[in-house]
N, C-alpha and C positions, 0 to 999 in steps of 0.2 A: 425420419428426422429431416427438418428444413438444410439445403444443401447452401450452407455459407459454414465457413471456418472462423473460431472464436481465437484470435490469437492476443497476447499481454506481454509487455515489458517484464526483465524478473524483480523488478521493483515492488511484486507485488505479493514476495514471499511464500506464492501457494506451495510449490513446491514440482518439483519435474515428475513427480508419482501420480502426486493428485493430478495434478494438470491431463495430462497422458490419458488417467481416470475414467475423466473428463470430458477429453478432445476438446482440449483447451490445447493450444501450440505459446512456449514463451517466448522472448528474445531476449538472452540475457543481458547485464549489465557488466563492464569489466572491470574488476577491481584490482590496485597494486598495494605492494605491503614493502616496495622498495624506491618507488615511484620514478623507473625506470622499465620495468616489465610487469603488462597487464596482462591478465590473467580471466577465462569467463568465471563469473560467479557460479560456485558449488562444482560447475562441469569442468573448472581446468586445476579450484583450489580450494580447498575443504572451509566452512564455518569454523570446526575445530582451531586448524592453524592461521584463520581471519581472526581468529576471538583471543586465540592464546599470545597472537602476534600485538592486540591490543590491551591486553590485561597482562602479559607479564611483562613485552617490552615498553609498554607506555606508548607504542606507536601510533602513529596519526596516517591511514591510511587513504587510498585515491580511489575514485573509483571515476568511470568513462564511460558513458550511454553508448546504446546500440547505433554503432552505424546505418547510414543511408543503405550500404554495399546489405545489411544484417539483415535488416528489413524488407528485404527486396529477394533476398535468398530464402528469406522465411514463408514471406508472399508466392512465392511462384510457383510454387508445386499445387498449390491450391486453385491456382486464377488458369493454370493448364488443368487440372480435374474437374473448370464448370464452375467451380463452389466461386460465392461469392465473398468478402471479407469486409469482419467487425475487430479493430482492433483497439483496445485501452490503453493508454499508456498515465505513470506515474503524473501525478500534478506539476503544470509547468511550471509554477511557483522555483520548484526544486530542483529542477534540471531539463536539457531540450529535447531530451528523448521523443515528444509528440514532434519536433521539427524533422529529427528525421525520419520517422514514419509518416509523415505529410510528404514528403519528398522523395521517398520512395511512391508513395500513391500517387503520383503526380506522374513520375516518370512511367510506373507500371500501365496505369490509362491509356496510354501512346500505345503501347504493344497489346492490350487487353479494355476496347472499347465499349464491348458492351458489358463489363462485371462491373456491379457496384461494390466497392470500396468506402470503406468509414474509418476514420480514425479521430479517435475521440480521446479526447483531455478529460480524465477520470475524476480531476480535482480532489484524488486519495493516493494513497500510496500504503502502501505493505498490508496488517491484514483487514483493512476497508477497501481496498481493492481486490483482492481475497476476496470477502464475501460478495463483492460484486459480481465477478467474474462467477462465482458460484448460481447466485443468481440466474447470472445470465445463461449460464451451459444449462438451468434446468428448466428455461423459460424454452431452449433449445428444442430438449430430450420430449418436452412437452407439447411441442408442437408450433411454437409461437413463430411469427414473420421475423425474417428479419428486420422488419422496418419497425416492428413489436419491438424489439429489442434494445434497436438505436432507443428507440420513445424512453424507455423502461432506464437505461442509463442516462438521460438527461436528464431526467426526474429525480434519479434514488441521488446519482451523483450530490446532488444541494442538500439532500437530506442526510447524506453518510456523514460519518464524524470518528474521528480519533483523538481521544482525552490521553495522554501520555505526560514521563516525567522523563527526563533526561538523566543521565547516571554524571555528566562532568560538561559543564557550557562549553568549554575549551574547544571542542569539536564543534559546535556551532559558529562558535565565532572565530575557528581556524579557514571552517568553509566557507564564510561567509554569508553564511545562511542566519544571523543570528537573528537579524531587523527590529522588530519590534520585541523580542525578547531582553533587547540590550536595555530599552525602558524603563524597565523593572530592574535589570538586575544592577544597575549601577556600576558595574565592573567588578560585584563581587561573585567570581566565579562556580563559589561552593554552594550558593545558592540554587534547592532544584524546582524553578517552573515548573506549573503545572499546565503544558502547552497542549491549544486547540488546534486541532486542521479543518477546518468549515470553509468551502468554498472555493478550495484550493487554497488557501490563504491562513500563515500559521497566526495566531493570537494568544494572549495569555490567559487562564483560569485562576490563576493565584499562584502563591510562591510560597516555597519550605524550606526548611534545611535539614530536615529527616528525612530518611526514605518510607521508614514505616506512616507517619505523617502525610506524605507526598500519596501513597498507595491511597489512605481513608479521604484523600481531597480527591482524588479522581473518581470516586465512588459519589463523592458529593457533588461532584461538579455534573456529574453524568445526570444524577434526580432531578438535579435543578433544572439541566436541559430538557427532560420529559416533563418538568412540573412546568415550565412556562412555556414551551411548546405547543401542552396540550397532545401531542404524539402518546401514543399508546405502544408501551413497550415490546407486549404482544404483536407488534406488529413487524417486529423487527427479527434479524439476525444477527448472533453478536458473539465479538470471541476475545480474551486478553492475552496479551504475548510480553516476550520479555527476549532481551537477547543473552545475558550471560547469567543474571540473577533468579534461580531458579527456588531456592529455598523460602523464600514466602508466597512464590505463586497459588500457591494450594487455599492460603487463608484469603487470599486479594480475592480469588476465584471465587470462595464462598461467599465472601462478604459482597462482593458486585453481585452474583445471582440470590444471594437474600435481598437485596435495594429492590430489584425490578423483576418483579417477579411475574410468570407470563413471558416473559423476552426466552428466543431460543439460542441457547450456549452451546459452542461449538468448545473443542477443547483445548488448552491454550494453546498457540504456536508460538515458533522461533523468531524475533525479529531477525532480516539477514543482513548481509553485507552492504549492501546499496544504502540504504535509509542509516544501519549504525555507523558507517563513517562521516555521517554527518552529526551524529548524535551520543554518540560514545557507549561505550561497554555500561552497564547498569540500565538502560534504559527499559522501560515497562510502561506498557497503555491497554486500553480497551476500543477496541474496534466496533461500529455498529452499524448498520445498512437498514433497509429497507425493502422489503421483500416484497417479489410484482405483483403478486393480485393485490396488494393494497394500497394500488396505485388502479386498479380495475383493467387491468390486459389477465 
């Protein structure tokens, strides 16, 4: 195995199991539910009481990217073992998490002159950085350069995509993250977009006011993107998640893997903490990447 370390922001939902898996290393994000005391994501406070603290108290929770100090603690064991480092982080769109893993690399270079260091702006987040990262540990396992790798994430990055539906605007437009969603939605909140992430940059797909509704447009919106692409589904990787709404996942599931058929289906995951405090409890999408030899590495 090529001797660089694959490390991600936990914006990216894999999970500390799979990751570990993997020999993926994460840096978590910190979230509060009092917004006085932060907490790491999963490693210092459960999903469970993140989720239940949103759906039964109606709260509006914080959350606080990995420090300079985080990144820097995360890096070093690796950059004294030789290994050289590839790291991803969350689209900058949504938070500066790449600033400060720019800034620990910057600082680590002075003390570690000859390791190359990358830190790269994923322009995804939760589980299209997932599959990224998946990607990339097995482009890893397989033997590929690191400088393969970087290649192989500039690439897939333009081509990943998350079609998702938000459970409640209010959380968008509490973090201020709403932008071009506010367009559409006029200021009526109940309304649920049907929002893109391409290019790091959210957009809109359409808009509903059901959720069963909302579910068959993400399906539609997803065909549409393969039929005027021209992308071949089979080429891809692809997975849907949901953070508290589990009871129609099974049919969403089906019904996306009868659309595109040929594409490989991972099984759903959890959206986590980081992405649904900006997006609120209900929220559900379909993840998709682009897998390396079809790009020819």
């Amino acid at each position: 195995m090529a001797e660089y370390q694959i490390f991600s922001d936990g914006a990216c939902d894999i999970g500390f199991e799979k990751a570990e898996e993997l020999g993926i290393q994460l840096i978590p994000f910190y979230v509060s539910i009092d917004h006085e005391n932060y907490y790491k994501e999963i490693l210092e406070i459960s999903l469970d009481d993140y989720f239940r603290y949103m759906t039964q108290e109606k709260g509006y929770p914080k959350t606080s990217l990995p420090s300079i100090q985080d990144y820097i603690d995360a890096f070093t064991p690796a950059l004294e073992a030789g290994k050289d480092i590839l790291c991803i982080t969350m689209t900058r769109s949504l938070t500066a998490s790449l600033e400060s893993a720019m800034t620990a690399k910057s600082m680590l270079e002075e003390d570690f002159p000859r390791a190359k260091i990358h830190v790269i702006n994923s322009w995804l987040a939760t589980g299209a950085q997932s599959l990224l990262l998946m990607e990339m540990a097995r482009m890893q396992k397989n033997g590929k350069s690191l400088e393969d790798v970087v290649a192989y994430v500039e690439k897939a990055k333009a081509d990943g995509r998350i079609h998702f539906m938000v459970g409640d605007l209010s959380y968008l437009e509490i973090g201020g993250r709403i932008g071009k969603v506010a367009t559409v939605s006029g200021g009526l909140l109940k309304i649920k977009p049907i929002i893109i992430l391409k290019g790091g940059e959210i957009g809109v797909g359409g808009v509903c006011r059901a959720r069963k509704k909302g579910l068959s447009q993400i399906v539609d919106v997803t065909v549409k993107h393969f039929r005027e692409t021209g992308e071949n589904p089979a080429h891809y990787i692809a997975t849907p998640g949901t953070n508290t709404i589990w009871d129609d996942m099974e049919g969403f599931y089906a019904k996306i893997q009868e659309a595109l058929p040929g594409m490989e289906f991972l099984p759903p995951f959890q959206i986590g903490a980081t992405i649904s405090a900006h997006t609120g409890p209900g929220t559900t999408g379909f993840c998709f990447v682009k897998k390396y030899e079809h790009y020819g590495f």
